[in-house]
Backbone bond lengths (Angstrom), bond angles and torsions (degrees), N, CA, C in turn:
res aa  C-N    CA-C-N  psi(-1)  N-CA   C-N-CA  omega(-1)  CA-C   N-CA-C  phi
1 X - - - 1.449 - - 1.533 108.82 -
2 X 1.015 108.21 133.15 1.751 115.26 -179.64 1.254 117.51 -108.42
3 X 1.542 123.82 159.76 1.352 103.22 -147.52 1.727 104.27 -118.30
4 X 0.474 151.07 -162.05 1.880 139.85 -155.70 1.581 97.63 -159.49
5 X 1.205 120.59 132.69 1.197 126.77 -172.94 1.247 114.61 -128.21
6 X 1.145 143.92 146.74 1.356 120.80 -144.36 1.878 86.43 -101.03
7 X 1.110 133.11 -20.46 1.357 146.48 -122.62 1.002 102.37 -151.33
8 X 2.144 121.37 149.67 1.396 103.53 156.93 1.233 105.82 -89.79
9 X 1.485 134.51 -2.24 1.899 137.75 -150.65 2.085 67.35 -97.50
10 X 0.846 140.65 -19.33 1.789 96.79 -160.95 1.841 98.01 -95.48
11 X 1.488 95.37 5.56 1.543 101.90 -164.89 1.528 88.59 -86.36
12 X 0.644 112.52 -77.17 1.906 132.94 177.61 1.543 113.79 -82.19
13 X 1.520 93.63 115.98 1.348 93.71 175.77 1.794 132.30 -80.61
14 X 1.525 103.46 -66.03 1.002 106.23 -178.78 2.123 107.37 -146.51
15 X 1.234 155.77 132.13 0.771 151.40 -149.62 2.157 102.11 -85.13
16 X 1.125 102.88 141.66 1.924 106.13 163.62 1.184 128.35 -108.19
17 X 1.266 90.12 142.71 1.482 111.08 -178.29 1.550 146.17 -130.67
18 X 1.407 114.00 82.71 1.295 117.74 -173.06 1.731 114.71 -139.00
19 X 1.084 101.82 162.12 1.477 107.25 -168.44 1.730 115.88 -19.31
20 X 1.258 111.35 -73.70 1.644 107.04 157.31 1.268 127.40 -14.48
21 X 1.348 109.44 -84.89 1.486 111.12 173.10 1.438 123.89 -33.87
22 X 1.744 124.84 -48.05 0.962 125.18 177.91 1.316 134.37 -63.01
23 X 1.538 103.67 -18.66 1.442 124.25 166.37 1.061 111.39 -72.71
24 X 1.732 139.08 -63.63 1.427 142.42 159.35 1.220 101.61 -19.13
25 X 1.693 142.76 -52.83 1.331 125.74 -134.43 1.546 104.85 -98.99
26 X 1.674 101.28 -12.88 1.496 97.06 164.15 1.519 118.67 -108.27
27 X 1.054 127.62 -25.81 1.596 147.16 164.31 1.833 94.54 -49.63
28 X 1.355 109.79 -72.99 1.785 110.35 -152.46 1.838 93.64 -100.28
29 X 0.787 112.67 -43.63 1.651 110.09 172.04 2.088 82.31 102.80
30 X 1.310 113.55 56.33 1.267 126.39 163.93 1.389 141.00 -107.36
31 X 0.906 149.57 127.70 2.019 135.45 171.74 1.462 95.45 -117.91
32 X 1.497 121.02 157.30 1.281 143.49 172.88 0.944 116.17 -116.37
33 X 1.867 104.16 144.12 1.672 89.60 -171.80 1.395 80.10 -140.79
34 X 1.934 112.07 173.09 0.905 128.86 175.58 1.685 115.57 -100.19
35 X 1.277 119.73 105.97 1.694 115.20 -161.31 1.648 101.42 -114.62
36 X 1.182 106.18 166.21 1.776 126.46 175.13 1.293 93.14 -58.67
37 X 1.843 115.27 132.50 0.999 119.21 164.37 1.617 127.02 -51.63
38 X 1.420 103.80 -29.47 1.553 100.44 -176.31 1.527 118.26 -95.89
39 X 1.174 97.92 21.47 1.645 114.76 162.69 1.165 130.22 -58.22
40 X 1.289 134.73 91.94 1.667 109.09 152.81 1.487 152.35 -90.10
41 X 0.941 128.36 161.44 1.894 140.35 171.55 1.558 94.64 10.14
42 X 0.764 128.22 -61.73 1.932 148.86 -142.29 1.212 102.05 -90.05
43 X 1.834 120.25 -65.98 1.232 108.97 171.97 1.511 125.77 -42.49
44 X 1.236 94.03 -68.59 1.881 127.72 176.58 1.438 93.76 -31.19
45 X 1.217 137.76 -65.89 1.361 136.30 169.77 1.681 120.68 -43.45
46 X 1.108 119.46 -77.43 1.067 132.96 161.28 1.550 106.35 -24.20
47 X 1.538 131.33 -55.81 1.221 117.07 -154.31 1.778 103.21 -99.92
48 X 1.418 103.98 8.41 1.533 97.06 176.08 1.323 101.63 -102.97
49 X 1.325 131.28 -23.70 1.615 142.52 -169.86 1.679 86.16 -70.77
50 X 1.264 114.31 -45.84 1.695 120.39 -173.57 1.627 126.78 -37.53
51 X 1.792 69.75 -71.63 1.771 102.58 172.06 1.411 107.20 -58.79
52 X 1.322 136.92 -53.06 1.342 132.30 -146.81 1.715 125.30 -120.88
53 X 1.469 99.73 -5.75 1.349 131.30 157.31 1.751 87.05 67.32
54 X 1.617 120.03 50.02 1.141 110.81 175.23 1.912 116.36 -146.64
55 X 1.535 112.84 119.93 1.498 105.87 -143.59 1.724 92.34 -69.52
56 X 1.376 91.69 156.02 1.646 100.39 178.68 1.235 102.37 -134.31
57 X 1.895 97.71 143.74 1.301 122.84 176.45 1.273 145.09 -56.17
58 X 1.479 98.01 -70.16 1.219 112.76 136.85 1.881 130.35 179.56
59 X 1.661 108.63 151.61 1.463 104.91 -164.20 1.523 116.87 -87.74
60 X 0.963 129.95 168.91 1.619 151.27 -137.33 1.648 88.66 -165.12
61 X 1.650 98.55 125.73 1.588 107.46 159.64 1.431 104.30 -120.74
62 X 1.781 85.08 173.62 1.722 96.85 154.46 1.604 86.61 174.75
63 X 1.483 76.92 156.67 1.800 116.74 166.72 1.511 119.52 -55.76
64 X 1.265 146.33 148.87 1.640 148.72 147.28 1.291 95.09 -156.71
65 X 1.441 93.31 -179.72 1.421 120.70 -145.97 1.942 78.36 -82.71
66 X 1.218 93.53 -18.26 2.055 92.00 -158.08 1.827 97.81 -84.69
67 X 1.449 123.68 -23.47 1.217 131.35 165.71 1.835 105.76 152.99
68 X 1.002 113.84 -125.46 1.270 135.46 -171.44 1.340 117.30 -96.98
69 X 1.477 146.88 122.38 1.562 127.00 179.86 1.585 113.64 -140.29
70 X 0.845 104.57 113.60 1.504 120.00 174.68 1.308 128.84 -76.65
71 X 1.384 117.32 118.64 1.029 108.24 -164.83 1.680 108.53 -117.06
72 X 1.305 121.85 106.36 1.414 118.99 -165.77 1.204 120.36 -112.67
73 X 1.502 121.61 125.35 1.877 135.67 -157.65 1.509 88.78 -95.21
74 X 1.268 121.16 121.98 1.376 122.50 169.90 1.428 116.47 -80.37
75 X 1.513 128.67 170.26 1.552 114.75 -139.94 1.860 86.15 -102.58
76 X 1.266 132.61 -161.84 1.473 144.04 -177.96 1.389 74.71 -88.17
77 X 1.679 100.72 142.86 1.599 143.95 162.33 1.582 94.89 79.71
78 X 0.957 123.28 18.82 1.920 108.11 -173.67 2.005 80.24 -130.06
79 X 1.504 100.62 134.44 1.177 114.23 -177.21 1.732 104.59 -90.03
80 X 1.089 113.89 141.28 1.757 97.96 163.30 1.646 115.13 -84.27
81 X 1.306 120.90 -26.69 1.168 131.14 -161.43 1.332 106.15 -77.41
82 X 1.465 118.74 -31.81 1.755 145.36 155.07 1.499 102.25 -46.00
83 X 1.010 98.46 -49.47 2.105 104.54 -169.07 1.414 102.28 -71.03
84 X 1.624 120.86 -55.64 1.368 138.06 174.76 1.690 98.65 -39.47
85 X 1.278 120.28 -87.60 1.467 127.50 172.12 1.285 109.72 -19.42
86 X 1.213 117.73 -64.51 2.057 104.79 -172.79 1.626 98.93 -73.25
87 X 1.231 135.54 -17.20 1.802 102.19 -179.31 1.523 95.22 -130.39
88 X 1.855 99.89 48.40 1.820 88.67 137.38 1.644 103.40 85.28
89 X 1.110 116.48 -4.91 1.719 118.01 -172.76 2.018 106.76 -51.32
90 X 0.975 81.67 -36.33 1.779 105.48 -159.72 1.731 104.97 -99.18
């Protein structure tokens, strides 16, 4: 059973940012975000293409102590560093 969200903001919380990440985003053409644990692949996709009007490739999870983190490869011709720039990464 999958879970219905009313929203893409309750899917995805807020994007991360630390040395790592910033390397990924020019190395892998990636940003990380912090999402609802009961999220999956599909939503998480779906609700960043939403938010950010930018098609994605594809997402990568995992577990921490901090919650859930998504890690999403943006598709050929969509920049991440473009995506980063409009919501404030920088």
């Amino acid at each position: 059973m999958t879970r219905k969200f009313a929203n893409a903001h309750e899917v995805v919380f807020h994007p991360l940012v630390t040395e790592k990440t910033m390397f990924n985003m020019d190395k892998n053409n990636t940003l990380e975000f912090l999402v609802h644990t009961k999220a999956n692949k599909g939503e998480i996709k779906a609700a960043i293409e939403e938010l950010f009007s930018a098609k994605v490739a594809k997402v990568n999870t995992r577990i921490t102590k901090d919650g859930k983190r998504a890690v999403v490869k943006f598709a050929e011709g969509v920049s991440a560093e473009d995506v980063g720039m409009r919501i404030g990464v920088f």
